[in-house]
Backbone bond lengths (Angstrom), bond angles and torsions (degrees), N, CA, C in turn:
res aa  C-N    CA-C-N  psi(-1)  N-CA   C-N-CA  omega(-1)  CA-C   N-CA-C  phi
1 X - - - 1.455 - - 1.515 109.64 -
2 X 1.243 122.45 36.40 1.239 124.33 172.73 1.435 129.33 -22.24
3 X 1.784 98.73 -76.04 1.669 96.55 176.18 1.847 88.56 -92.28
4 X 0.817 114.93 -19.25 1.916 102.02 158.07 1.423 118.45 -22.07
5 X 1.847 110.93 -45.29 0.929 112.04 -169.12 1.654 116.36 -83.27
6 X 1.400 115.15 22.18 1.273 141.21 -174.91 1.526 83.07 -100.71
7 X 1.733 127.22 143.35 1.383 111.64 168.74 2.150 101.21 -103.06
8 X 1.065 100.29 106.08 1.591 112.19 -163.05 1.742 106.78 -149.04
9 X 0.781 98.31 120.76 1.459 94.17 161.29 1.665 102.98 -151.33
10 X 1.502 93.88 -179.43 2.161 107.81 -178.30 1.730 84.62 -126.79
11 X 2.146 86.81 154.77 1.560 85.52 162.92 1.301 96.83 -126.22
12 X 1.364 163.74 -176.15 1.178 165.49 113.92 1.554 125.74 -85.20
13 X 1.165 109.43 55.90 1.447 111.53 170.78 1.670 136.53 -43.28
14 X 1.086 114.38 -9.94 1.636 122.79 -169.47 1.469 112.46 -111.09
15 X 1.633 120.47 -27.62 1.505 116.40 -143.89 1.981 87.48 -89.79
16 X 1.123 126.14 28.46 1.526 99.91 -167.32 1.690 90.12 -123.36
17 X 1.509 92.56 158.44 1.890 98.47 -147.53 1.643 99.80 -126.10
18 X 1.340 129.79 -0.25 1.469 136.94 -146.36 1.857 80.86 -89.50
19 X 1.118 146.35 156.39 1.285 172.36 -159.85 1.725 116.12 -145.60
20 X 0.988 123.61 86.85 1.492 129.22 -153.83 2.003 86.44 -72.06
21 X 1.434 88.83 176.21 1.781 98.29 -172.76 1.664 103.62 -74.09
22 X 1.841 119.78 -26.73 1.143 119.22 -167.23 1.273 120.22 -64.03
23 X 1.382 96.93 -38.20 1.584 116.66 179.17 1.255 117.79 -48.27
24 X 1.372 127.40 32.01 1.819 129.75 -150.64 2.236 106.01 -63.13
25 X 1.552 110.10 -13.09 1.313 87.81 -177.41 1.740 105.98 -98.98
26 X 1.870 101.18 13.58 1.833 82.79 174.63 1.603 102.64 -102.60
27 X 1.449 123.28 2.35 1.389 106.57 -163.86 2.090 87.84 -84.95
28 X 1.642 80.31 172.49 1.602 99.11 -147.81 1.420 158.27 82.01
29 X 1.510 75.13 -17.67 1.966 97.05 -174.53 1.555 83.57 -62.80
30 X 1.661 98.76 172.28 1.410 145.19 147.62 1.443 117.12 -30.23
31 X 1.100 119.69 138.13 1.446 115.70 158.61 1.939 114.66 -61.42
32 X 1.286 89.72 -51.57 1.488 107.40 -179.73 1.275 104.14 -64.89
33 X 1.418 150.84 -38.02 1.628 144.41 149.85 1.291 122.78 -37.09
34 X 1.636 87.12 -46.48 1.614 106.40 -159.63 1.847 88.93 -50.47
35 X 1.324 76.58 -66.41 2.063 93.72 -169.78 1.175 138.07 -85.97
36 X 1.592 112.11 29.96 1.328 130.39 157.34 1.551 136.62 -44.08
37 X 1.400 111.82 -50.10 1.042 131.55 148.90 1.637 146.82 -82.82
38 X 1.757 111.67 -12.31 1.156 126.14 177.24 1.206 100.81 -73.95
39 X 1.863 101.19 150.29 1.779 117.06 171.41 1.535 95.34 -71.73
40 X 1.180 126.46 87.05 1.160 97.59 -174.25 2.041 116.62 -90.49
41 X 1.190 110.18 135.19 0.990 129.56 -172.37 1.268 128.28 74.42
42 X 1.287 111.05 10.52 1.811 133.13 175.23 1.211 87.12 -41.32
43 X 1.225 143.93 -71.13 1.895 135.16 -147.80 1.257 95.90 -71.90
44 X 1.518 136.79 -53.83 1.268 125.78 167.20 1.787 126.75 -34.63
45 X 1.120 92.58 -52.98 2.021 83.96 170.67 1.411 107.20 -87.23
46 X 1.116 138.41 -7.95 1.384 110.84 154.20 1.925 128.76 -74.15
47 X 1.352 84.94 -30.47 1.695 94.59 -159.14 1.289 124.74 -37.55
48 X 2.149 112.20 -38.83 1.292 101.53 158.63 0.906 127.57 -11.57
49 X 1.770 114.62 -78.83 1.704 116.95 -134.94 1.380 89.22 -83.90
50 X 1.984 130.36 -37.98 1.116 132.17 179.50 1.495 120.60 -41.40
51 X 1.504 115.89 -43.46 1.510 107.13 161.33 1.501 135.43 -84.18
52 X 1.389 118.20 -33.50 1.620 140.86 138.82 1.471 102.71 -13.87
53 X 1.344 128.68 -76.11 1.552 145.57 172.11 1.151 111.83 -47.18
54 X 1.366 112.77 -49.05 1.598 109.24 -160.48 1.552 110.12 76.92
55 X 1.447 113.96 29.03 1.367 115.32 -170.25 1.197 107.40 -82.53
56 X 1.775 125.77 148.06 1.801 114.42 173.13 1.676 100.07 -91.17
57 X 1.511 108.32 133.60 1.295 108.86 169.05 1.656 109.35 -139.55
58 X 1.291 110.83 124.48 1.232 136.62 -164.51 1.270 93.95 -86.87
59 X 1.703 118.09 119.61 1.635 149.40 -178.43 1.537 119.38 -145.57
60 X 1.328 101.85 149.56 1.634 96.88 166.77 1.449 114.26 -141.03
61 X 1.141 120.03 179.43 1.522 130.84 -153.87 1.459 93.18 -109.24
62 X 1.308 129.64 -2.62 1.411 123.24 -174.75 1.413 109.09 -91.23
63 X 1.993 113.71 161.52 1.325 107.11 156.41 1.323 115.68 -116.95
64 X 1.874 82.47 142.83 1.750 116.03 -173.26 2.408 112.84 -30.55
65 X 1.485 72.35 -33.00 1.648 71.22 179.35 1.524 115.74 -79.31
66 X 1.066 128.90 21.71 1.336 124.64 -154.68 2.321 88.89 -130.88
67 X 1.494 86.09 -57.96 1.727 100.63 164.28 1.511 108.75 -158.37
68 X 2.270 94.59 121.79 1.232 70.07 -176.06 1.717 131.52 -92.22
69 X 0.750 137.43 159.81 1.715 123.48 -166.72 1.540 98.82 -86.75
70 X 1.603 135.95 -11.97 1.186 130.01 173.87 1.498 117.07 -83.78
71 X 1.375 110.05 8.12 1.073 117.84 -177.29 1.423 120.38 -105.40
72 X 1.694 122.11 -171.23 1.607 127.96 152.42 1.308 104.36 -99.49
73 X 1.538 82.46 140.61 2.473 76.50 164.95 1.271 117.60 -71.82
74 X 1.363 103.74 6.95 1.760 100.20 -174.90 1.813 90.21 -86.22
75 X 1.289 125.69 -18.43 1.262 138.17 -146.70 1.341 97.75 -74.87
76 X 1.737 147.57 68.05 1.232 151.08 -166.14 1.498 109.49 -169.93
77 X 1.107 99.82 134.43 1.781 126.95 168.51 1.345 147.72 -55.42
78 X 1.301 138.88 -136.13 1.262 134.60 121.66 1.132 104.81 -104.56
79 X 1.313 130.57 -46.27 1.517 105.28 -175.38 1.378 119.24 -64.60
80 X 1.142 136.85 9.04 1.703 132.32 -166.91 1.584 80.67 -130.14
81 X 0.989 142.38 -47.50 1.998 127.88 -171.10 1.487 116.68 -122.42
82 X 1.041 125.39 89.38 1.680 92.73 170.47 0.633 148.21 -98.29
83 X 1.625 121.53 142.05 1.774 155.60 -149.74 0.985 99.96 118.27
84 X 1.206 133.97 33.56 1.492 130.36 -175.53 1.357 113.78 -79.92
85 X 1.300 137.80 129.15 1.508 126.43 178.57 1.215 110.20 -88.93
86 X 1.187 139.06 25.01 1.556 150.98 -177.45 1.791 101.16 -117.24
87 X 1.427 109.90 111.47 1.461 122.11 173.70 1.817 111.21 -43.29
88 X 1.488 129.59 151.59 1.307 133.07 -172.42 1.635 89.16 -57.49
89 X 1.317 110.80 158.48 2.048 121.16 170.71 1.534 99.41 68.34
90 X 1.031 146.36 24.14 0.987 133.17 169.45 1.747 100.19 -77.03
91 X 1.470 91.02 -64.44 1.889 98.56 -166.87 1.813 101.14 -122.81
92 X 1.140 82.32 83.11 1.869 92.52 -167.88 1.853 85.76 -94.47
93 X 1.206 107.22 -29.71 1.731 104.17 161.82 1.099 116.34 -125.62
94 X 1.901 105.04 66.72 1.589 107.74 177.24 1.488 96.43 -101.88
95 X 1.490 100.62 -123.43 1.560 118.37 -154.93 1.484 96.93 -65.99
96 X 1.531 124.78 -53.48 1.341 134.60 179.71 1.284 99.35 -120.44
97 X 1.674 101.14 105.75 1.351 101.01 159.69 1.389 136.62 -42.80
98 X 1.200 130.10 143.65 1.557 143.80 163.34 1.313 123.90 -87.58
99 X 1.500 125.02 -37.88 1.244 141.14 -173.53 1.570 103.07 -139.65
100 X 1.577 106.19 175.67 1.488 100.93 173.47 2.175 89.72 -114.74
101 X 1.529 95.72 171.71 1.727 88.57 172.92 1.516 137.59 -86.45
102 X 1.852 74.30 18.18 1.723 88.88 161.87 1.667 122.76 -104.26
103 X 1.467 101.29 6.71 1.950 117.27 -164.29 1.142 123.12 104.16
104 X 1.389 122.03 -43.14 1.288 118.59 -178.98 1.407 126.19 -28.72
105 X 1.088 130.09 124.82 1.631 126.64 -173.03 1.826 86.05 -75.70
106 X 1.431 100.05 157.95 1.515 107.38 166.80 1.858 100.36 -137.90
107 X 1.088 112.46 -44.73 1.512 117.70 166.81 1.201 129.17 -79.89
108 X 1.342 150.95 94.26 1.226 145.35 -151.07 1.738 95.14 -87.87
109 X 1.296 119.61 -51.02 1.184 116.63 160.60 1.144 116.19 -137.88
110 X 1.819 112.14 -160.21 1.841 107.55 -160.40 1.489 112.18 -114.06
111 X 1.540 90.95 142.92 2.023 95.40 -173.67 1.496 103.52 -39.45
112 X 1.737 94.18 -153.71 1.112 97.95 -176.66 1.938 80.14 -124.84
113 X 1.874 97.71 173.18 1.476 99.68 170.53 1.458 125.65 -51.07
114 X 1.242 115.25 -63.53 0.921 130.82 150.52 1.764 132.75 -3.15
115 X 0.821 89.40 -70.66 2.015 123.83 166.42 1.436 77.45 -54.33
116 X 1.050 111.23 -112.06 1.578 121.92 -167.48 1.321 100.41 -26.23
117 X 1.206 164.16 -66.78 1.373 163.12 -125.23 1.715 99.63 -92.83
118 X 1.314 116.50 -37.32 1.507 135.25 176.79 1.829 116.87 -73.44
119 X 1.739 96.06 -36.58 1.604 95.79 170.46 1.403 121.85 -86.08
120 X 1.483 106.81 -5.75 1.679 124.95 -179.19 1.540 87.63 -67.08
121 X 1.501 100.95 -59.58 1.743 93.31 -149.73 1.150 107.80 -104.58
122 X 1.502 140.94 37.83 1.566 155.28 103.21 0.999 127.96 -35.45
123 X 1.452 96.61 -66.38 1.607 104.71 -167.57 1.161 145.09 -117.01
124 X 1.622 88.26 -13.10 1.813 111.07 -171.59 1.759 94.14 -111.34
125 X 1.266 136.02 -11.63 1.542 106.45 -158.17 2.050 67.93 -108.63
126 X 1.022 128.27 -79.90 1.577 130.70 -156.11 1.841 99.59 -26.63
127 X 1.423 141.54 -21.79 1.054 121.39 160.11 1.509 138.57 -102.43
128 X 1.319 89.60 -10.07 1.885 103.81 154.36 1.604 112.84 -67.23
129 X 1.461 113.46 -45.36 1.133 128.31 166.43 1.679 105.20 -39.78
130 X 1.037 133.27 -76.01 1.203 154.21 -154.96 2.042 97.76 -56.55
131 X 1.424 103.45 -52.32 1.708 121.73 169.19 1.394 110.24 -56.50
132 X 1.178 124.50 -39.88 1.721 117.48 162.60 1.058 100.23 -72.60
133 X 1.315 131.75 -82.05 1.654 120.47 -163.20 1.802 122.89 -28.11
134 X 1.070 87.02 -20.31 2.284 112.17 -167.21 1.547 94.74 -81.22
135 X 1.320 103.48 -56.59 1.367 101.94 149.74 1.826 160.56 -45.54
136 X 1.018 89.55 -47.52 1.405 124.61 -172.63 1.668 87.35 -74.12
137 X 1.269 119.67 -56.27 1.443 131.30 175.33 1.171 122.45 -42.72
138 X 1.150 110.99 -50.00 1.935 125.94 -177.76 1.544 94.02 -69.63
139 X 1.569 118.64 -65.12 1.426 105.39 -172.37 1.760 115.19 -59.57
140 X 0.654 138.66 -48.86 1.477 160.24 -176.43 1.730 92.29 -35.01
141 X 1.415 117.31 -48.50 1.403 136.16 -156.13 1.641 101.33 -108.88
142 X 1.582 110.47 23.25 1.279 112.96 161.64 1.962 118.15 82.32
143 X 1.682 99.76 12.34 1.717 87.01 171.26 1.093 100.60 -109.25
144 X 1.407 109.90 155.88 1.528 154.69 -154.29 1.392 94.03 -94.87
145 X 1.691 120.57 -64.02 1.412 141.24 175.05 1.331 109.67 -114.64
146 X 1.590 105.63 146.34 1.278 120.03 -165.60 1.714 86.82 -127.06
147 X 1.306 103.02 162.57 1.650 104.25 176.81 1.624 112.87 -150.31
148 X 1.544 132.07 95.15 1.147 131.97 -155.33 1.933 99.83 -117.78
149 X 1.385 93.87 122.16 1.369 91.34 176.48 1.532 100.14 -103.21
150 X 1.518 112.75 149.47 1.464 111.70 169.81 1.688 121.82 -112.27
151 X 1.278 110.58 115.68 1.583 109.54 -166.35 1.867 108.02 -74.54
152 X 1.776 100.66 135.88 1.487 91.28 144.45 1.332 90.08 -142.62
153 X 1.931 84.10 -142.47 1.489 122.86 -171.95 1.307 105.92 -141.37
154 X 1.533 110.72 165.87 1.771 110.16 -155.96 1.709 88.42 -136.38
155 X 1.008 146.01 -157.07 1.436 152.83 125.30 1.585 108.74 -108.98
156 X 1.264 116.90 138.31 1.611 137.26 -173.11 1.565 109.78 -34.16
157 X 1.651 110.47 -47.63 1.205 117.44 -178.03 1.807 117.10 -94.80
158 X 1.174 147.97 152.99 0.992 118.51 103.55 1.374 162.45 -1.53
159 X 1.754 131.93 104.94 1.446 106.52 -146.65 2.207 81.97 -122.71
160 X 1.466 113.26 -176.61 1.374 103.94 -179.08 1.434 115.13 -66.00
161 X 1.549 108.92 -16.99 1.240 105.84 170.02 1.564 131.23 -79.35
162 X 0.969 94.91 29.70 1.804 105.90 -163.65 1.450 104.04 -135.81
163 X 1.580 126.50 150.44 1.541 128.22 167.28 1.221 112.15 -41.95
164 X 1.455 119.91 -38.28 1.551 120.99 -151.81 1.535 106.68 -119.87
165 X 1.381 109.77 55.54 1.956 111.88 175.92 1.500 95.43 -49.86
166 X 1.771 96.04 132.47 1.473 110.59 145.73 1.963 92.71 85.73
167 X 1.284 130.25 -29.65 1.586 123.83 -160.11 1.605 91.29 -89.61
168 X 1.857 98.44 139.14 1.034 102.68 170.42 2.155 128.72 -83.50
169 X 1.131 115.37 133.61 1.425 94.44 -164.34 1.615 117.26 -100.30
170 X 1.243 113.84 169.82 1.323 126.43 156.64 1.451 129.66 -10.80
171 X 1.304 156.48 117.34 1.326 125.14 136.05 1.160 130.81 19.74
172 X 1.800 114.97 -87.45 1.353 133.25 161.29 1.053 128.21 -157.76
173 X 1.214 105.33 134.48 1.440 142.02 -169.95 1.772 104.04 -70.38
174 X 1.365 118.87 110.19 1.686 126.77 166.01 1.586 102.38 -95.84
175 X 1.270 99.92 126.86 2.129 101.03 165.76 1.561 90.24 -138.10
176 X 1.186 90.83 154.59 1.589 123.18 142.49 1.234 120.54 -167.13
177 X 1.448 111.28 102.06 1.528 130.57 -168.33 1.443 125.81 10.37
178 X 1.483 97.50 35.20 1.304 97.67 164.10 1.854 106.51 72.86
179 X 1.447 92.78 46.33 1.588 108.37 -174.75 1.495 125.30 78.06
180 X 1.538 109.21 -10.19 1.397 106.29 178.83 1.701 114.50 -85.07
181 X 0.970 131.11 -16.83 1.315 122.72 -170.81 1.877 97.75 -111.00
182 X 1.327 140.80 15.82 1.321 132.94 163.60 1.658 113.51 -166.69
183 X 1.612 100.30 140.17 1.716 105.08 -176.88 2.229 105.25 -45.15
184 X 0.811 120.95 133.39 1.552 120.82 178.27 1.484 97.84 -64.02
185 X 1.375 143.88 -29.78 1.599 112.94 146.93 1.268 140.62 -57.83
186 X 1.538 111.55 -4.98 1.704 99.39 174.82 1.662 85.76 -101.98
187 X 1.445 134.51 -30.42 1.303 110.54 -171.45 1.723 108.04 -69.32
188 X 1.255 115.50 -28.17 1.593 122.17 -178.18 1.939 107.12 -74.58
189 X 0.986 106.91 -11.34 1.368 105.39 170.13 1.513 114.60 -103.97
190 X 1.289 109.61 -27.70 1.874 115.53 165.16 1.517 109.17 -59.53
191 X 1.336 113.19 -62.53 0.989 105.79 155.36 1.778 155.85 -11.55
192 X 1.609 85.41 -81.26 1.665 106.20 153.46 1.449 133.76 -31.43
193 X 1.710 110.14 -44.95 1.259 135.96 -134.82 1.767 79.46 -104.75
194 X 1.679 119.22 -48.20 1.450 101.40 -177.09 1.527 117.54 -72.04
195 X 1.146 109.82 -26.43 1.549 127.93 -158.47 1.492 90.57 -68.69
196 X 1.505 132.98 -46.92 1.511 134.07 -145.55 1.788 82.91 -81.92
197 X 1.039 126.23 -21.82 1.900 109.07 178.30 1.375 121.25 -97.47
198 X 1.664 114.56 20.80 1.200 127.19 -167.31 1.351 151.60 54.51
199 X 1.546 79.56 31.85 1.748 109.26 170.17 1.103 111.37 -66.61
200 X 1.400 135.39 145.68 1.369 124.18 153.13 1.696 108.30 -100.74
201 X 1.587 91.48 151.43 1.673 107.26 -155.21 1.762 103.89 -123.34
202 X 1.618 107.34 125.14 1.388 112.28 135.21 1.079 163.33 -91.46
203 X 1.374 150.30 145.01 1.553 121.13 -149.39 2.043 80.67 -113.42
204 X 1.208 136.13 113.41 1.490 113.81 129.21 1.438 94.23 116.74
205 X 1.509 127.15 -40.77 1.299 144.67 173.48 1.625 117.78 -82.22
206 X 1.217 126.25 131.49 1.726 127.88 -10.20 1.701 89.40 -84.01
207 X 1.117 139.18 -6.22 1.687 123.29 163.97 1.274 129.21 -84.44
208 X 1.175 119.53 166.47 1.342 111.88 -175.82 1.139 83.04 -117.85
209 X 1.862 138.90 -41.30 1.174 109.29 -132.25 1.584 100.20 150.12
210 X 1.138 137.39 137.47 1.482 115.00 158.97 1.793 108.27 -120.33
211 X 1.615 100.22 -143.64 1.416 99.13 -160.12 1.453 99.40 -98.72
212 X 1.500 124.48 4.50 1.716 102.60 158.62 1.788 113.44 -103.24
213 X 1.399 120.45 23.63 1.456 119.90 127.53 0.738 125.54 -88.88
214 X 1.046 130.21 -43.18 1.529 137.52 -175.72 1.650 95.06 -50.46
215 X 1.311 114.92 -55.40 1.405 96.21 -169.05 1.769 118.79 -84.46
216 X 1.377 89.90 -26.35 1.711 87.46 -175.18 1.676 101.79 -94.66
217 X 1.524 125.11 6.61 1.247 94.49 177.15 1.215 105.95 -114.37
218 X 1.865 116.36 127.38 1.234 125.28 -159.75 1.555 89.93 -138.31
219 X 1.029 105.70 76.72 1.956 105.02 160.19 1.511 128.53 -24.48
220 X 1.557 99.86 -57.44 1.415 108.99 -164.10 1.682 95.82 -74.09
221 X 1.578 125.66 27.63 1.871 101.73 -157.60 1.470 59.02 -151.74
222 X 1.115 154.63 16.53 1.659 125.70 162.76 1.450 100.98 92.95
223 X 1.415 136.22 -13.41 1.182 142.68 -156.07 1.766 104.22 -102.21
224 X 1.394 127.98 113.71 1.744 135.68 -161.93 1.555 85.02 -133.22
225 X 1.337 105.55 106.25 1.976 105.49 151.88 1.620 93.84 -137.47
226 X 1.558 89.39 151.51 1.784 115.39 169.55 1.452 107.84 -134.41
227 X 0.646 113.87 171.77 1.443 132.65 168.86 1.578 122.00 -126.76
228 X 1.252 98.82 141.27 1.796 124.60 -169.89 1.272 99.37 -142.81
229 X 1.689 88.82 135.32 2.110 118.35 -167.66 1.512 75.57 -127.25
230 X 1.692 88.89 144.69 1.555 108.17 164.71 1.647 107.07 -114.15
231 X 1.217 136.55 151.54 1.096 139.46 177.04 1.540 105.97 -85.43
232 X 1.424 103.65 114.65 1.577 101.38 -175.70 1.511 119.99 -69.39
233 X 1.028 113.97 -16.54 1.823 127.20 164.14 1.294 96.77 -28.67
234 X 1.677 113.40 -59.15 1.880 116.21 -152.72 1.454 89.18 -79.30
235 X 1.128 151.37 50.66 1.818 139.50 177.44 1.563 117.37 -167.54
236 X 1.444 100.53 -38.58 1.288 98.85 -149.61 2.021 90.87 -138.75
237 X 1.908 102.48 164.00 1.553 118.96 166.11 1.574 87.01 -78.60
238 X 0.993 102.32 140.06 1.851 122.85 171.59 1.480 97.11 -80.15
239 X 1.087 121.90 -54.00 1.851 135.88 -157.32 1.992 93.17 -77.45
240 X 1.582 104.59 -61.64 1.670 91.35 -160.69 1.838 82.03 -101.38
241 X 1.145 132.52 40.49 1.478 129.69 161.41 1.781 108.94 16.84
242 X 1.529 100.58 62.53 1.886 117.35 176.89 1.428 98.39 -147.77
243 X 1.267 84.12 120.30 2.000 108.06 163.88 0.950 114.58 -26.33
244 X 1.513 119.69 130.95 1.609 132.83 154.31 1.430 123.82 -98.41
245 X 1.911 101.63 89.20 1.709 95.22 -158.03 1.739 131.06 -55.03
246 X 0.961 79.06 -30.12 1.846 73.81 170.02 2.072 131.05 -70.78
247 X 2.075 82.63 -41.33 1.544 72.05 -172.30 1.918 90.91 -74.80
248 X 1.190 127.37 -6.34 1.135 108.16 -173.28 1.915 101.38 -92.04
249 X 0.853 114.79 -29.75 2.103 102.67 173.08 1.387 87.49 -40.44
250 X 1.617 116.71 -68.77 1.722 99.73 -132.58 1.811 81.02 -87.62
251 X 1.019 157.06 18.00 1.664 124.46 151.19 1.194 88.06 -83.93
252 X 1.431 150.14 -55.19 1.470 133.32 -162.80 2.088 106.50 -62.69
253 X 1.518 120.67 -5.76 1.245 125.39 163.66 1.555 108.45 -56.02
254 X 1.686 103.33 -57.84 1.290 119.78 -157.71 1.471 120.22 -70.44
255 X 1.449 97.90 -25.77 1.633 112.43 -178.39 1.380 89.87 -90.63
256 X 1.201 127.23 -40.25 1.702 108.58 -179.57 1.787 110.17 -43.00
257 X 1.659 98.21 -44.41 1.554 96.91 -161.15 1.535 101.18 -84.90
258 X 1.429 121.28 -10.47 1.813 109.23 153.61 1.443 123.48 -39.29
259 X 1.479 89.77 -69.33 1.224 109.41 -158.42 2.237 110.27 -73.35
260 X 1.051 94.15 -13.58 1.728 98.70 176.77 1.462 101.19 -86.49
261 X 1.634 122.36 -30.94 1.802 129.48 165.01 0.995 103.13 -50.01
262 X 1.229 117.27 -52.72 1.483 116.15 -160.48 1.577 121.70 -70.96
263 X 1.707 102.08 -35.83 1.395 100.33 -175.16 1.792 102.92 -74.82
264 X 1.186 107.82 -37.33 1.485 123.35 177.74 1.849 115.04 -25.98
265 X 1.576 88.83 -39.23 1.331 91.17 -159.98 1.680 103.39 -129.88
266 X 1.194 109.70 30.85 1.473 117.08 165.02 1.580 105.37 -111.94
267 X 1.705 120.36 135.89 1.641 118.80 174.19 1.506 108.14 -44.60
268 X 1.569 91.84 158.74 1.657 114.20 164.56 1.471 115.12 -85.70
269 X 1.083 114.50 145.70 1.731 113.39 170.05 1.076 105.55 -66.21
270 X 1.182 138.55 126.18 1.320 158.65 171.59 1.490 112.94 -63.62
C-alpha cells in the first residue's frame, strides 16, 4: 500500500453498463439510449494510475439508469415508484431514471415498492457500503484526513436538462458544493494537479457536486470528497458513444499525471 499509505482513494459510480434482469423496461433499448447518460469508460482512463498506485477505487458493473449511485434512494417520484410522496418531475433523473437528459422516456411507468426496495439493496447499498469500508479503512490505519475524489463524465454540450443549455464546457469540471464538501486546499490542489497537464478547468459550473459528496464530504469528521467531470469530447464519439483510442491514451496520460500530483502532495498516514 505504498501510495495506499496516502489516505486517497477514487470511486466511479456511473461508468458501469451491465442491465440486471429486473430492470425489464430498459432491455431492448439502443446502444445509443442505453449510453446516453453513462460515464462511459471513466474506469478505463483511470485504471492506469489506479493499478500503477495500487489505489482502492470503488466501481460497479451496473447501469446508472437502472440505480443511480449519484443519488439517494429516497431520490424517486411517482412516475419512477409508486406511493411515492414526491410529485411526478421531481426525480425524472433520480434513483431510476424516467427519461434520459436528452427526453427519451426510459420508464413508461413506475415499479413497484418492492422492486424498488430490492434494487436499493442489490445495487445501490453494496457500493456505498464498499465507500464506508474505504473509509473506515483509512481511519482505522491512523488518518486524521481522508481525501476521496469521485470520477465522471460530462457531455461536451450542455443539454435542457442541465444548468448550462446549449454552452460549451470545460475539459473538467471540479465541485464540491461550493466549499462545503472539501478543505479549499485539497480542492485548490485538484485543481492544480489537472490544470498542470493542460486541461482546462472549472470550478462549480454547470455542477456543483452530487449526492456522493454531499454525503461523504464531511470536513468537520476528517472526511474531503470533490468531484471531477471529464468532457467526453476529449475520449469518446458523442453520437455512436465509442472510444477514440488515441485521443483517449493520451487524456488517460494526463489524468494519470493528475492523479500521481495529487497523491504526491497529499500527507502520509503516520
Amino acid at each position: 500500500m505504498s501510495p495506499a499509505m496516502k489516505p486517497f482513494f477514487l470511486s466511479i459510480p456511473h461508468s458501469g453498463e451491465r442491465v440486471p434482469s429486473e430492470a425489464k423496461w430498459l432491455q431492448g433499448l439502443s446502444e445509443p439510449i442505453l449510453m446516453c447518460d453513462v460515464d462511459r469508460f471513466v474506469d478505463r482512463l483511470y485504471s492506469p494510475v489506479v493499478e500503477d498506485l495500487r489505489l482502492t477505487c470503488v466501481k460497479t458493473q451496473w447501469h446508472r439508469y437502472v440505480v443511480d449511485l449519484n443519488r439517494l434512494a429516497e431520490d424517486v417520484d411517482q412516475d419512477s415508484v409508486i406511493g411515492s410522496p414526491n410529485a411526478s418531475g421531481k426525480f425524472s433523473t433520480g434513483l431510476h431514471w424516467v427519461k434520459t437528459t436528452r427526453g427519451t422516456t426510459l420508464m413508461a411507468e413506475p415499479i413497484s415498492q418492492a422492486l424498488h426496495q430490492q434494487l436499493v439493496q442489490r445495487y445501490f447499498e453494496p457500493f456505498h457500503s464498499d465507500v464506508r469500508d474505504t473509509y473506515e479503512f483509512f481511519r482505522e490505519h491512523g488518518a486524521s484526513k481522508i481525501y476521496h475524489l469521485d470520477a465522471h463524465s460530462m457531455p461536451s454540450k450542455g443539454t435542457a436538462a442541465h444548468r448550462d443549455p446549449g454552452e460549451t464546457r470545460a475539459d473538467i469540471v471540479v465541485s464540491d458544493w461550493e466549499g462545503k464538501s472539501c478543505e479549499p486546499s485539497f480542492k485548490d490542489l485538484v485543481i492544480a494537479a489537472y490544470e498542470k497537464t493542460g486541461l482546462k478547468v472549472r470550478y462549480n459550473w454547470p455542477y456543483l457536486g452530487g449526492r456522493v459528496t454531499q454525503t461523504y464530504g464531511q470536513p468537520d469528521r476528517g472526511q474531503h470528497a470533490i468531484q471531477v467531470e471529464i468532457n467526453r469530447a476529449l475520449y469518446m464519439d458523442e453520437e455512436t458513444k465509442q472510444f477514440k483510442p488515441e485521443p483517449g491514451r493520451i487524456l488517460s496520460e494526463k489524468l494519470s499525471q493528475a492523479i500521481r500530483s495529487i497523491c504526491e502532495q497529499l500527507p502520509e498516514i503516520k
